[in-house]
C-alpha positions in Angstrom: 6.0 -34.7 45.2 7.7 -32.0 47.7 5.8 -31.1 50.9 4.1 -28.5 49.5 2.3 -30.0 46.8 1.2 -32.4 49.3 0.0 -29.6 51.7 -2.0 -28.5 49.0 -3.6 -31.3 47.6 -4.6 -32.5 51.0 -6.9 -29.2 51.1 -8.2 -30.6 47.8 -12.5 -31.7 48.2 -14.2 -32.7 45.0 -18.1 -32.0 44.6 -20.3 -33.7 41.9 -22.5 -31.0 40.4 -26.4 -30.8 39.3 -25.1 -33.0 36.2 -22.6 -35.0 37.9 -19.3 -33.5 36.3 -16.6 -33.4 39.2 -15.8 -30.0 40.5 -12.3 -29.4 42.3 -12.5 -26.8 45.2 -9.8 -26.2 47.9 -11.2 -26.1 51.9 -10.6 -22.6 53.4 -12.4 -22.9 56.4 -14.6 -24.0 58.8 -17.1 -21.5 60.3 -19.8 -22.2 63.1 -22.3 -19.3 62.9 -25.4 -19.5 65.0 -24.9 -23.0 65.7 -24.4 -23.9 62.2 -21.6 -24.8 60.7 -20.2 -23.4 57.2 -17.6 -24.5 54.7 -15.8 -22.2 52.7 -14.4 -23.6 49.5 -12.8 -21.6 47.0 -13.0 -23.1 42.8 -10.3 -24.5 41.5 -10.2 -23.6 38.1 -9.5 -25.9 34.7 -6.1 -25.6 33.0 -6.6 -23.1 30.9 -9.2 -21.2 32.7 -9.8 -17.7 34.2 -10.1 -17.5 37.9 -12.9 -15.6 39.0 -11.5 -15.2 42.6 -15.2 -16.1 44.2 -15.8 -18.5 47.0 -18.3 -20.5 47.6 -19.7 -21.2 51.1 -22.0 -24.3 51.8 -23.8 -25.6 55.1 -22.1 -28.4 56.4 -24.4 -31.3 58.0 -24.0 -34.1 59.7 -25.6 -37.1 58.9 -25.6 -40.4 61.4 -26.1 -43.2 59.0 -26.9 -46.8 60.7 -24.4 -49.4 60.2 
């Protein structure tokens, strides 16, 4: 694997959807917006699939979970 590949795979998240299928997206950024703060993500699509060139932006919280 070159450097690159690497690079990019390290920007790689996967999300579990409503029916719990995996669902690869690649992190574009971070935004804080009135003290919130947002994730962009972009779809990765499926070999073989057409990319729709949409993004998808969630809420990002933090949870503290007791140990």
């Amino acid at each position: 694997m070159d450097e690159n590949e690497n690079l990019e795979e390290s920007n790689l998240i996967i999300l579990n959807d409503d029916e719990g299928n995996e669902v690869k997206f690649e992190f574009l950024d971070l935004i804080k917006y009135e003290e919130e703060d947002y994730v962009v993500l972009l779809p990765v699509p499926e070999e073989g699939a057409e990319e729709d060139n949409e993004v998808v932006i969630f809420v990002h919280i933090y949870l503290l979970l007791p140990i």
